[in-house]
N, C-alpha and C positions, 0 to 999 in steps of 0.2 A: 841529411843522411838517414834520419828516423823516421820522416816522412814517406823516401824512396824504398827505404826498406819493409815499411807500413805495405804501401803500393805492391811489388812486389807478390808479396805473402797472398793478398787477397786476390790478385789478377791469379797466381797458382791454383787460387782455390777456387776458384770459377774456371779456370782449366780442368781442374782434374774431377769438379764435381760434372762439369759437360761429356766430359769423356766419359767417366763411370753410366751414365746414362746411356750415350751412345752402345757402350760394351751392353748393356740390360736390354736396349734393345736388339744388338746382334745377339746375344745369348734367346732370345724370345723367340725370334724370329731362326734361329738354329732347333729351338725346344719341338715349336709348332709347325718345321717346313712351309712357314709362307711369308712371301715376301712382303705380301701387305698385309701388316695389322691395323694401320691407323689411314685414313682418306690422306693424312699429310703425308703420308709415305710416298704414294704416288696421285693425284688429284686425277689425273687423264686416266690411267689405267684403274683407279676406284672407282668412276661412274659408268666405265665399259665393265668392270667384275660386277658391279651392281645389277646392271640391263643382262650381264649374263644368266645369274642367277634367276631371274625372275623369267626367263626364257627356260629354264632346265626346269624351274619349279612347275610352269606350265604343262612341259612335254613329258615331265612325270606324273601330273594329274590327269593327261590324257590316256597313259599307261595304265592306270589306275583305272581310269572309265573303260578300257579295252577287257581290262580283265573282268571286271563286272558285268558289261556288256555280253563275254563269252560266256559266263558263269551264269549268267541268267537265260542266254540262247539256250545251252545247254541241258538244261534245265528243263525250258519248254519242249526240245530236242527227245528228248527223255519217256517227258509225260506223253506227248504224241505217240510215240514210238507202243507206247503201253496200250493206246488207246486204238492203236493199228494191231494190237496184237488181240486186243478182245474183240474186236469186230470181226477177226478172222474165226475166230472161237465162235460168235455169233451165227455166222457162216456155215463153218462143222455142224452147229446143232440144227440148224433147219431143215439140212440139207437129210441130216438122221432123221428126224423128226417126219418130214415128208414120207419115210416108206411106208410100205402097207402094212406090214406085219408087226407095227408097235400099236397096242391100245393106247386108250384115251388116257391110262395111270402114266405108262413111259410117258405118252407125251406132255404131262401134267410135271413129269418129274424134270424135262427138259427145259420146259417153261420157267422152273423154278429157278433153276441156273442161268436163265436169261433175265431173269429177275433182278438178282444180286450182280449181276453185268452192270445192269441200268443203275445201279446203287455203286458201284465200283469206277464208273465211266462220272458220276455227283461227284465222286471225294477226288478224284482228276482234274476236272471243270474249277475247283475248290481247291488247286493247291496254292502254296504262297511261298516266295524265294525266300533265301536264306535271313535277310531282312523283317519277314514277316507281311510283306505285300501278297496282296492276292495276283496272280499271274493274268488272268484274266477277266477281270473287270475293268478294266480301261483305267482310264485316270481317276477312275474311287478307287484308289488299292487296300482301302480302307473297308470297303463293301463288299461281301460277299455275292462273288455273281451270280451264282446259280442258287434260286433257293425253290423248296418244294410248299406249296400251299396247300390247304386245308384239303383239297380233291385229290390231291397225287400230285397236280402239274408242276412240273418243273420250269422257270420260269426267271427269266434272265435280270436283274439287279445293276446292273453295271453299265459302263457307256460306251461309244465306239472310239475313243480315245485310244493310240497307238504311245506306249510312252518311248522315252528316247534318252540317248546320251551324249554329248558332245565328244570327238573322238579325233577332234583336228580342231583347226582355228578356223576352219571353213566346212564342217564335215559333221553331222550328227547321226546315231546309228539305232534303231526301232530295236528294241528288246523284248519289246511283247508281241502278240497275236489279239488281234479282234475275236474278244472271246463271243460275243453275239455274233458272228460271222463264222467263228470255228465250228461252234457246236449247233448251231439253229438255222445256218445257212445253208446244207449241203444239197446242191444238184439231184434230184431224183431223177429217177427213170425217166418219167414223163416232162422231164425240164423245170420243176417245182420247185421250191426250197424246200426240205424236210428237215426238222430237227434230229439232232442224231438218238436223243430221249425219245422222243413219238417214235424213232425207227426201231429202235428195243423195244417199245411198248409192242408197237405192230407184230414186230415177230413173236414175243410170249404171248397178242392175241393169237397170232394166224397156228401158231404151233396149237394152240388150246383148241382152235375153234373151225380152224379153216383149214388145217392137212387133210383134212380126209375129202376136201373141196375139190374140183377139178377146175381149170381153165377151157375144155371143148369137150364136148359130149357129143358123138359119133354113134347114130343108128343107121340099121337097112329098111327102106321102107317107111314104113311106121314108130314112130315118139309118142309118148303121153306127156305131156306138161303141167307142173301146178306151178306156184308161185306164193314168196310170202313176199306182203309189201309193207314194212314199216318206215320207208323213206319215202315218201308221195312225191313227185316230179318226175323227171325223163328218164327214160328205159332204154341204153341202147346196146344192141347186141348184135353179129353178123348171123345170119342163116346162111348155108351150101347145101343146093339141091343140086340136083341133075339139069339143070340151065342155067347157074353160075351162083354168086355170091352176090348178097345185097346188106346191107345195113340197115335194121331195123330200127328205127326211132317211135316213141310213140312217148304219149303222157299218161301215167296211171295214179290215182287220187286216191283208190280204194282195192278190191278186193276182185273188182268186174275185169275177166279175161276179154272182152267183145273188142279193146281196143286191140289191145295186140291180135288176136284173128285178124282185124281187117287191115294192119299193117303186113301183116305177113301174106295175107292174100292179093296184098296191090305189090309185091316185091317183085313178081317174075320169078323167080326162083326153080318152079316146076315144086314145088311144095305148097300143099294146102293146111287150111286149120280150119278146125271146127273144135262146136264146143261139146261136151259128152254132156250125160242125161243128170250128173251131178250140177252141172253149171260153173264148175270149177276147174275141169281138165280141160285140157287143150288137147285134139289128138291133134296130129302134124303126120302127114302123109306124102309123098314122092309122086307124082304122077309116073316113076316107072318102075317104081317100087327098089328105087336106088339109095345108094348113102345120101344119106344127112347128116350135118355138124350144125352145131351150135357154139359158139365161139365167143371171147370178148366181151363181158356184159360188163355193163357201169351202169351204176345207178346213182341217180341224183341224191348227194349230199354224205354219199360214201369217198371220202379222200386217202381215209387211212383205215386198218382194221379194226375191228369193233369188237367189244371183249365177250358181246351176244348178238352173231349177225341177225339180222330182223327183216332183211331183204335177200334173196337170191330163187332159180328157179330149183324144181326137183323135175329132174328129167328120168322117166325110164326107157330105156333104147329098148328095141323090140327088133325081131327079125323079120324079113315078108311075109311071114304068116301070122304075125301078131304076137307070136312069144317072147315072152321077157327074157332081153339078155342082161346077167346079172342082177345086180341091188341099183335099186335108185340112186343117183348120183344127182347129187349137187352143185348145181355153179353159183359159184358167188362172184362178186364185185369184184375186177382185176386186182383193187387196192388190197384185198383180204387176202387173197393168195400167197403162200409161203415165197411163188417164182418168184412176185411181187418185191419182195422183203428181199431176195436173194440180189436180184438187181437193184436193191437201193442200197444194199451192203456195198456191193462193188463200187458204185458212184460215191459213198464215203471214205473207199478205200484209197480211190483217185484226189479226190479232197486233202484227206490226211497225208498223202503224199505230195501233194503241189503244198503246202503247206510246211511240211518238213526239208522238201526243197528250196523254199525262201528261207529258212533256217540256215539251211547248209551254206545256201549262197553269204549271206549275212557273215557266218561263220569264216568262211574264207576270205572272206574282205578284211574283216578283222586280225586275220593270222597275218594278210599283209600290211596292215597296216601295224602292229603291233613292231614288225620288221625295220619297218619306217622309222617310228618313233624312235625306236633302240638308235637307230644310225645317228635321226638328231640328235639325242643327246650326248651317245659317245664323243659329238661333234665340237657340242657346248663345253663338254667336259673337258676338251684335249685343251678350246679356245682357255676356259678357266683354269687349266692348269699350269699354262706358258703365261699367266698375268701373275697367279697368286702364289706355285709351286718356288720356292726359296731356291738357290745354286748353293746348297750343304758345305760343299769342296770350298766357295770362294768366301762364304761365310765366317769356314771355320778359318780360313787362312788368314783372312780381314781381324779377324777377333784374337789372333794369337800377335799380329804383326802389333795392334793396339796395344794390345795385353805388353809384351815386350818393350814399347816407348814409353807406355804408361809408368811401368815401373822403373827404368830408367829418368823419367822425370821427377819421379817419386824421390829416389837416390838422391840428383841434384838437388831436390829441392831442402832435405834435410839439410845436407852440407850446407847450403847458402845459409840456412834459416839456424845453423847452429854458428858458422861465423857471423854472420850479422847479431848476435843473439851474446855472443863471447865481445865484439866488440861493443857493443851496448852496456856489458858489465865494467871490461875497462873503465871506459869515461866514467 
């Protein structure tokens, strides 16, 4: 009897310490709304919430790359945009700069503000995202790309390295620009690369040095011609007489007119040359005493404007009788010409635009993809919440029905445990 009742006592107490446990866990699982705390809760639905989680951790670090991704497009979006806005300014001032009626000071003073352009367009070239990266230097974001050396030149640092981000499990997305391609690559007039630094340089030359230049010089009749030559190689330029147009080529070394005379006299043209009693002028004549143009000159080793032209001709136009109309006029190198500089503006402006346009494209891929992403993981989320999300209602009703046995077991068990307990005194 003392043994069963021994027995008993202790099978109670591993009853009701099992249950107490039980209830800690439905209280837990009531505290936190989830239905799995522990892998032994559910085995099959723990290594699916597992594989879940590492799914949503994923498609929120892609979230994460998207926003970055934008924030840095945007960024370069920006600086472009700036960079389209001074080269229009660029533009404005040549185009002033070019009339007749400013002296050599305005145009010195215009020059000045194309200056500080070229120095404003450096610290652009030179930004760095919110990280601290340079925008464009390729993959040295560590190296500053654009630096100026000992002459003035400005002078690229960096590599053609495109960086990028992963933006899907199959999908990575370019967040930079080719910064040696942006600013040192752009299309000129003539189909060239031009930097967009030598392009400001050129025009605070041509403004200093070349507005008062013409591209065609138009007489009746009779021209006088001199020439400086401090580029030695080929000379070419078109002549119009009165029997059509020719392109004159010739090679000049030195200071001697004799070659261009006999180019211009093998042209056909209906124009002559000869040389005056100086040995330096060139008169140029119509055989019918008709217009002549001079047009188009390039000179060997002239590419861009020079900040002291050292080559072009000085023409003075004359009428049929041989009187001067107006001042001597200068032609210089196509390159040197303000029109010059005007049209390579434009071809940067087309540049900066196809550029800001792969921005923009880039830009909208990401807004749909960002879209994307949101849906996966509401997706993951919903799956993760029909595993882990607790039933509150059947919880609380499981833990009251427990609650309510338990202490009714509680009850009997005294009773028993106080008769067994009274007859143990008896004996």
């Amino acid at each position: 009897m003392q043994i069963s009742s021994k027995l008993f006592n202790q099978q109670q107490l591993k009853q009701f310490s099992s249950t107490t446990e039980e209830l800690q866990d439905l209280q837990n699982k009531i505290a936190t709304g989830e239905n799995i705390l522990r892998a032994s809760d559910d085995p099959v639905g723990s290594v699916e919430l597992s594989g879940l989680n590492v799914v949503k951790k994923q498609i929120e670090q892609y979230e994460r790359n998207v926003n970055s991704a934008s924030d840095r497009l945007n960024l370069l979006d920006k600086n472009l945009e700036n960079l389209s806005n001074i080269m229009i300014r660029a533009q404005e001032l040549i185009i002033q700069a070019s009339s007749d009626v400013l002296g050599a000071s305005d145009r010195d003073a215009i020059a000045l503000e194309v200056d500080e352009m070229k120095e404003e367009i450096l610290s652009l070239a030179n930004a760095k995202d919110s990280n601290g990266s340079y925008l464009f230097s390729g993959y040295k974001t560590s190296t500053m790309p654009f630096v100026k050396d000992l002459a003035g030149k400005i002078n690229y640092k960096g590599d053609r390295g495109i960086s990028s981000l992963s933006i899907s499990e199959s999908r990575v997305m370019e967040t930079t620009l080719d910064g040696g391609s942006l600013f040192e690559a752009v299309k000129g007039s003539d189909g060239s690369n031009v930097s967009i630094f030598q392009m400001l340089e050129d025009i605070s030359f041509s403004i200093r040095t070349a507005s008062g230049g013409v591209n065609a010089v138009k007489s009746t009749g009779v021209a006088e011609l001199t020439f400086e030559n401090k580029n030695p190689g080929t000379w070419t330029f078109d002549l119009t007489g009165n029997l059509g147009t020719a392109t004159i080529t010739t090679e000049i070394t030195g200071e001697d007119p004799s070659e261009f005379v006999k180019q211009i006299n093998l042209s056909s043209t209906g124009v002559t040359a000869t040389i005056n009693d100086d040995g330096k002028t060139i008169k140029l004549t119509d055989s019918v005493n008709g217009p002549m143009e001079i047009k188009n000159l390039s000179v060997y080793g002239i590419d861009s404007a020079q900040k002291t032209p050292g080559s072009f001709f000085n023409v003075q136009p004359t009428d049929g009788s041989g009187n001067n109309i107006g001042s001597i006029q200068k032609l210089y190198d196509n390159n040197q010409l303000p029109s010059k500089q005007i049209d390579n503006i434009a071809s940067a402006q087309v540049h900066i635009a196809n550029n800001r346009g792969e921005i923009g494209a880039r830009n909208n891929s990401l807004d749909r993809q960002i879209e994307h992403l949101a849906e996966r993981r509401l997706a993951v989320e919903k799956d993760v919440s029909e595993l882990k999300d607790a039933d509150l209602a059947a919880l609380v009703t499981n833990l009251q029905s427990m609650l309510t046995s338990m202490q009714a077991s509680q009850q009997s068990f005294v009773k028993i445990s106080q008769l067994n307990l009274f007859d143990y005194l008896i004996r």
